[in-house]
N, C-alpha and C positions, 0 to 999 in steps of 0.2 A: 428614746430610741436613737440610735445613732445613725448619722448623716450619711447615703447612699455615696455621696464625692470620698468618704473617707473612708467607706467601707471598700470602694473600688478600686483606691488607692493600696490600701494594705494588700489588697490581692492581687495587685498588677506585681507590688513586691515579693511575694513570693509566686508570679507566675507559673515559675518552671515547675514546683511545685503540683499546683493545679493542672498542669499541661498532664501530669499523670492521671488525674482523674477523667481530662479528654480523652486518654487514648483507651482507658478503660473503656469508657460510653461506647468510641468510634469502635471499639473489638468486637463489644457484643451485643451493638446494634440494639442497644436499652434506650430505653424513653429517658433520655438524661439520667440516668440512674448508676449509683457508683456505691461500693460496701463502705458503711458507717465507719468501719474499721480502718479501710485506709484513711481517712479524713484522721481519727482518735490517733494515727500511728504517725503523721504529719503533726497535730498538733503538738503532741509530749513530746517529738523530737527535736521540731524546729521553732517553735512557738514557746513552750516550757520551759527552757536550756536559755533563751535572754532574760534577761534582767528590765523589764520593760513592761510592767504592767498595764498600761492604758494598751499597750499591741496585743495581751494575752484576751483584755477585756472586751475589742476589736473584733480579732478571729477568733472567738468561743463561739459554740455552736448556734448557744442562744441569739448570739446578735447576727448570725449570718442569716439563721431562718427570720427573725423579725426584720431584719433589713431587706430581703428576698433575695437575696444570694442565693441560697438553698429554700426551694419553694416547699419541702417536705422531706419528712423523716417518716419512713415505716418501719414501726419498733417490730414489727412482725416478720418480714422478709431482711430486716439488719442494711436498708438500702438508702440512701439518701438522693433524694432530686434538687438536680440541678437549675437554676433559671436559664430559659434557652436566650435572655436578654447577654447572663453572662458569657453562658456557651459561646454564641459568635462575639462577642468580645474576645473572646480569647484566640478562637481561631480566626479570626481577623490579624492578630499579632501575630498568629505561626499557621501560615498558608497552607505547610507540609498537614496539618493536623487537622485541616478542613476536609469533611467529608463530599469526595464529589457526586453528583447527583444524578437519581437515575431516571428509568422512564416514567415512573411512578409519579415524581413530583411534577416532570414536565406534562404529564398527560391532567395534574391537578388545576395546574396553571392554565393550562388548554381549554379547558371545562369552564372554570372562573371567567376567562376572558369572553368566550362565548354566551355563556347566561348572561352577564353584564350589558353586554353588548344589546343584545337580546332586550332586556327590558330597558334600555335608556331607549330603547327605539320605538317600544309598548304604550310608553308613560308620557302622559302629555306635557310637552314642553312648559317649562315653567314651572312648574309643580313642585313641592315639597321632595317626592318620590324623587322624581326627576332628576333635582337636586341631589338628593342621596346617592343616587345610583351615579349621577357625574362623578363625584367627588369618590365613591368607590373605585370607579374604573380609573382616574387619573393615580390612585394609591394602587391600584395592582400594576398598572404599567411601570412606576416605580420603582414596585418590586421586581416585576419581572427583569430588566433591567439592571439593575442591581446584582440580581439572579445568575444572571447569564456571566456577566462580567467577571464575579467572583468565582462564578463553575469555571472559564475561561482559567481564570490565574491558577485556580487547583488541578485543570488538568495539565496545562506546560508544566507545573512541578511533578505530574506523576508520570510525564510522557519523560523529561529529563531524568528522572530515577528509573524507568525501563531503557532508556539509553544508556545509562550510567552500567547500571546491571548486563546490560547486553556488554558493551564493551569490557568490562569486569569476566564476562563469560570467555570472548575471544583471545583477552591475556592468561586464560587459566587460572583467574583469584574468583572466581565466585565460588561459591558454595553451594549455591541452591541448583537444583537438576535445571535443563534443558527443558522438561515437562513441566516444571515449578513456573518458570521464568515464560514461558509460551501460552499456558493459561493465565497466568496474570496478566499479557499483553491483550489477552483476547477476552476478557473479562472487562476489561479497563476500556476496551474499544466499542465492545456491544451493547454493554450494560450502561456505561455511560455518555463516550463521546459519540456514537448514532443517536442515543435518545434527543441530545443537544441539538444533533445537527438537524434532525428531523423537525426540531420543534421551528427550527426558524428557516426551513425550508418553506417558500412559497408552493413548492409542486406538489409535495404530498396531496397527496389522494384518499380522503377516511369515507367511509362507509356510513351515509347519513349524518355523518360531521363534517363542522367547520373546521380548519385549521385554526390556528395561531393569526396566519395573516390575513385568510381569506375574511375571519371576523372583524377585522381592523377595517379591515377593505371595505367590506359590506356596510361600517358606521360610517366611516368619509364619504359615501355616497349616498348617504339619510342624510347627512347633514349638509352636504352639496345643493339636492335636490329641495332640502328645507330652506333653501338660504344661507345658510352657516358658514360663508365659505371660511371663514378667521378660523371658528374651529376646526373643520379639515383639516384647514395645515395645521394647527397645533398637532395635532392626531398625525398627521402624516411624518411633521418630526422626531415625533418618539416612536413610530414604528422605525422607519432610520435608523434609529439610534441604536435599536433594536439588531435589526437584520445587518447592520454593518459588522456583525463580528461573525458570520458565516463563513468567511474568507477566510478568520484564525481560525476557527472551528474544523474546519475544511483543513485545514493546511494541518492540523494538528492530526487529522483522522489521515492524511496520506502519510505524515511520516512515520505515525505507527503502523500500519498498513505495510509499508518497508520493511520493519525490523520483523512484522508477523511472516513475512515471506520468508526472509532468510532464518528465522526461527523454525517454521513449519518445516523448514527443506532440512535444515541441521536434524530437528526431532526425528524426520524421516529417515535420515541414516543410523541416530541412532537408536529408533525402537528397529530396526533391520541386523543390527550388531548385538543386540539385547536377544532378540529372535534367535540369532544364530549360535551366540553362547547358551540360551538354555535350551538348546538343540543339543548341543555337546556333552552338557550336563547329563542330560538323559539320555546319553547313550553311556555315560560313567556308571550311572546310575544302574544302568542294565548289568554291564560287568560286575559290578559289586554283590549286587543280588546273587548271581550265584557262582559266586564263591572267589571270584577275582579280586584279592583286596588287596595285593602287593605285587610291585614292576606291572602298573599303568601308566601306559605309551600312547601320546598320538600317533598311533601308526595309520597306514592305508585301510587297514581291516576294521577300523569304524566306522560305523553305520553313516555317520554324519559325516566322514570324509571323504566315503570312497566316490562321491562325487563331486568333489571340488577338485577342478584340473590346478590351482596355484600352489599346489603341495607337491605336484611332479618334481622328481628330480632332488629335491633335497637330500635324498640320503645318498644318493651319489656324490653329492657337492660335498657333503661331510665327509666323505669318507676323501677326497682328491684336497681337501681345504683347512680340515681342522686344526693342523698344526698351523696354520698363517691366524686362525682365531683362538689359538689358545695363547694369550699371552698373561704373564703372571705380574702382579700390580707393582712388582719392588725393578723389575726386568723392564719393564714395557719402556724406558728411555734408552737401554740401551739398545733392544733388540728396534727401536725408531733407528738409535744413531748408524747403528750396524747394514741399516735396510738404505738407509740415506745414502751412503759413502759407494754403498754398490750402485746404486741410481748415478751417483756421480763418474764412477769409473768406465760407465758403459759408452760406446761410442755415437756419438748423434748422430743421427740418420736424417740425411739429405729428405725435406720435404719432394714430394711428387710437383714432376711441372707437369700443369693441367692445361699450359699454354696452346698445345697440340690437340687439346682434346676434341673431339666433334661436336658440333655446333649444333643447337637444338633445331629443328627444320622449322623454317616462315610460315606458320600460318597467314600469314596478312591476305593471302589469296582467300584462302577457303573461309577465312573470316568475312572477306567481303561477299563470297557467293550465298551466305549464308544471311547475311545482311538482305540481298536483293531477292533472296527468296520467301526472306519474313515481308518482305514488300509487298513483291506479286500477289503471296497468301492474304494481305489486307485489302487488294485490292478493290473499290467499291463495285457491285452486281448488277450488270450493264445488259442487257436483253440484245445490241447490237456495239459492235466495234464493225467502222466502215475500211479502221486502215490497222491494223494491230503495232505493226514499226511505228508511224507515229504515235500513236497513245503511249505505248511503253515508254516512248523517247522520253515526248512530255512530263511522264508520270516520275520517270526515274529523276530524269533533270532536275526535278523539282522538291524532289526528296531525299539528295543523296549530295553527301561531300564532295567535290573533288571529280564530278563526274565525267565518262568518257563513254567514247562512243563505242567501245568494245563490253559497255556496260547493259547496253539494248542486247547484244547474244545471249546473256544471260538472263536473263529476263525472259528474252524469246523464248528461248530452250527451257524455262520454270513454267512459263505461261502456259507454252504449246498442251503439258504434258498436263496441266488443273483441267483442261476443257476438254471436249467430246470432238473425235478428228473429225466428224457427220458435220459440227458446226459452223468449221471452215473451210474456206473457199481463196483460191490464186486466181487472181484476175490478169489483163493482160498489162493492163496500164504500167508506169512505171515510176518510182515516186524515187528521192532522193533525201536521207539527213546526215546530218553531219556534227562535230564539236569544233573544239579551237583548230586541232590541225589535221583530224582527216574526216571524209566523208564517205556514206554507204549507201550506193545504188540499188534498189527493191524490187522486186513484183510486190501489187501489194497483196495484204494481205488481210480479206474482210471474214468475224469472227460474230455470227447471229446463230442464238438462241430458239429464238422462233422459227417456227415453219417458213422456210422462203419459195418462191418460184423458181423454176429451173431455166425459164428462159430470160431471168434477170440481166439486165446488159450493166458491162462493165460503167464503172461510175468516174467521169473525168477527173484526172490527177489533180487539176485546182481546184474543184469541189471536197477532194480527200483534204487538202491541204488549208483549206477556210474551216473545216469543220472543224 
């Protein structure tokens, strides 16, 4: 039997070769399984035609199944199986050709890590079992790992090939529909980069299930509580290791996210334009049927347009225009040059001076009245004001730019007119406020909610004035 190093060598030489029979598998979703036929049409082509018999004796069929290259041949269905050892050898070499993965494996992985989990916890320490199940769970974390990593690299290559395709869409080179290109975005994001990202979310939430991490969590605190603390962390670095790529994960799920919007909104206008042309269609359709099959016009009088207003007016325009649009292909430089020279001969006209023009009116006033009245209306629900001019002063003063004292009348005059006139009351006293350069002599003026007494005596101006 021939040597596995030399068997895997010959195939890495003809890779590209074999990258054919990946893309088969990855089409139709076969258990490694690829037609006899293309292998036999690879062989006599590329294999038969050198001069090299130890390569023919190499990759003949018999040494690739005794080597395990091909784990099986079924003479029945004409199929050959592939080892999945080589499989990701191969798509290991071409990233592009690695299947990325969906929620089905992640939920297998999910399952794994939690039974494991599960019985290294059951089993008594030391143990044969024990053992077993350690040495298992440090091989799925491995894998998992492994897992992730490589799902990571395959999806940036199929998020940069829906970039590529989108941008290929925007210059007008693609070929595949807006529908084509919007479901494969959203196929690509539900099916596989959610399942990812869910898997190494800590938040998720299962129904009588563990997560991913909540199982990890649960062992580092068996073996805490056991003593173990050396294992925990071991355990805690490889979940790390782990959950540190939710951030690419994440970042990979918003930028498709991106293109699915502007995709989504594109498809929306035009399955709306698709709508409306086999609108049209079927009103064609109606003329034909009975008996209209020659000199069809989009005129007004179809069904489909007599309510679209963007059609007004065109047959008037035609009829005022036509001769400025009809020009003939051998002519169209001269009747340019013809059209130029009269542009040139015409006399320029003096632009308009706008220098005199009226002047837009200041708001700067009513902007501020409008200011001080969003004020008043915030103002905090007071059961008693003893002096109203002072509070407002304060209140304004202390919330407003540039403040003056012709800023309290407005204020007054907003205040007066939010409260009930039953509330307030002019006393005799007499109080005084002022700004930088002038100042305003009051009655004051006290503003209570509650029932008060009627024979309440005025309240001295320095008691208004400490409060």
């Amino acid at each position: 039997m021939i040597n596995r190093d030399v068997l895997i060598n010959k195939v890495l030489e003809f890779k590209y070769d074999f990258f054919q029979f990946i893309d088969y598998i990855n089409a139709h979703d076969g258990a490694m399984e690829f037609p006899f036929t293309a292998y036999v049409q690879f062989y006599n082509k590329k294999i038969l035609s050198q001069d090299n018999e130890s390569l023919k004796n190499i990759l003949s069929l018999d040494s690739l199944l005794a080597g395990g290259v091909f784990t099986h041949h079924d003479k029945i269905s004409g199929m050959l199986v592939m080892s999945k050892v080589i499989y990701d050898l191969l798509v290991f070499l071409d990233v592009s050709r690695n299947k990325e993965l969906s929620h089905a494996k992640f939920e297998s992985l999910r399952q794994q890590t939690e039974q494991v989990t599960i019985q290294i916890m059951r089993t008594e320490t030391g143990s044969q079992e024990y053992r077993d199940q350690l040495n298992l769970f440090w091989d799925l974390i491995s894998e998992i790992l492994t897992t992730v990593k490589e799902n990571i690299r395959v999806l940036h290559h199929k998020v940069d090939d829906v970039a590529n395709q989108y941008g290929q869409f925007e210059t007008g080179q693609q070929q595949h529909s807006i529908n084509e290109l919007y479901e494969k975005a959203q196929q690509l994001h539900d099916r596989h980069i959610k399942p990812c990202l869910e898997f190494i979310n800590p938040d998720i939430q299962l129904v009588n299930r563990k997560n991913f991490v909540e199982s990890i969590d649960a062992l580092m605190d068996y073996y805490r509580q056991s003593g173990h603390e050396s294992i925990a962390i071991a355990i805690r670095y490889k979940l790390t290791a782990v959950t540190s790529y939710y951030k690419d994960i994440e970042d990979l799920s918003n930028r498709l996210l991106t293109y699915l919007y502007s995709l989504a909104e594109q498809r929306r206008y035009f399955m709306a334009i698709e709508q409306r042309y086999n609108s049209l269609m079927q009103s064609f359709d109606k003329l034909y049927r009975h008996g209209g099959q020659k000199n069809l016009y989009l005129t007004a009088d179809l069904e489909d347009i007599s309510d679209m207003r963007c059609f007004d007016g065109l047959s008037s325009h035609k009829r005022a225009f036509s001769a400025k649009f009809d020009r003939h292909p051998e002519k169209s430089i001269q009747q340019f040059k013809h059209y130029f020279e009269e542009i040139q001969q015409r006399p320029i006209q003096q632009k308009v001076d706008i220098a005199h023009a009226p002047k837009l009116p200041d708001k700067t006033l009513q902007n501020r009245k409008n200011a001080i009245l969003q004020l008043i209306a915030s103002l905090p629900k007071t059961s008693c004001v003893k002096d109203v001019h002072h509070y407002l002063d304060a209140y304004l003063k202390a919330s407003m730019d540039e403040y003056t004292l012709i800023d309290v009348l407005y204020g007054l005059e907003f205040y007066l007119s939010l409260i009930p006139k039953s509330s307030v009351r002019q006393i005799s006293a007499r109080q005084r406020i002022e700004d930088e350069h002038y100042y305003w002599e009051y009655r004051i003026l006290t503003a209570n909610s509650a029932p008060t007494d009627e024979n309440i005596a005025d309240v001295p101006p320095k008691e208004q004035v400490n409060d």
